[in-house]
N, C-alpha and C positions, 0 to 999 in steps of 0.2 A: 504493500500500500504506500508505502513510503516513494516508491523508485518512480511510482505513477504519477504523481504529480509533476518532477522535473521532465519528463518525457511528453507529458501533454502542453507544458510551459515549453517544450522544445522544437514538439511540432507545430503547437501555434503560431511561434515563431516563425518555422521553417516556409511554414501559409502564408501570413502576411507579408514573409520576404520575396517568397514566390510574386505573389498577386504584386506588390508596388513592380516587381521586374517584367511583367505583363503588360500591365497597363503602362508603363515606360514606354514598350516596344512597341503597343500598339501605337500610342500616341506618336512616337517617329514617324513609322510604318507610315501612318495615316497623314503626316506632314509632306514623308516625300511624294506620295502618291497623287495629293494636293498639287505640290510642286510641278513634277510631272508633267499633270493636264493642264496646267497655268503655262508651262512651257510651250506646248504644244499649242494650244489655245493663240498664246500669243505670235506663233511663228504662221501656224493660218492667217493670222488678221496683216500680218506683214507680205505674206503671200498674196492678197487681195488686194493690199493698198498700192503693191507694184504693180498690178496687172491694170488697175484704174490709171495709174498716174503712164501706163505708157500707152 
């Protein structure tokens, strides 16, 4: 009974270490993916603006 408490204080731990390194990744993940199509997005309208302008 003793040994159980530090073990479930370890795996909790080990959980909440997990889930912030999760939601870290995602939150990148989901910045460059962002990035990305803002990339893209942008090189179309640049694509457009030269086919006007000639």
């Amino acid at each position: 009974m003793s040994l159980m408490f530090p073990i479930l204080y370890f795996g909790f731990y080990l959980l909440i270490l997990g889930l912030v390194c999760f939601m870290i990744y995602s939150w990148v993940n989901k910045f460059i993916v962002l990035k990305t199509e803002q990339n893209e997005l942008l090189r179309e309208i640049v694509k457009r603006m030269d086919k006007r302008a000639l």
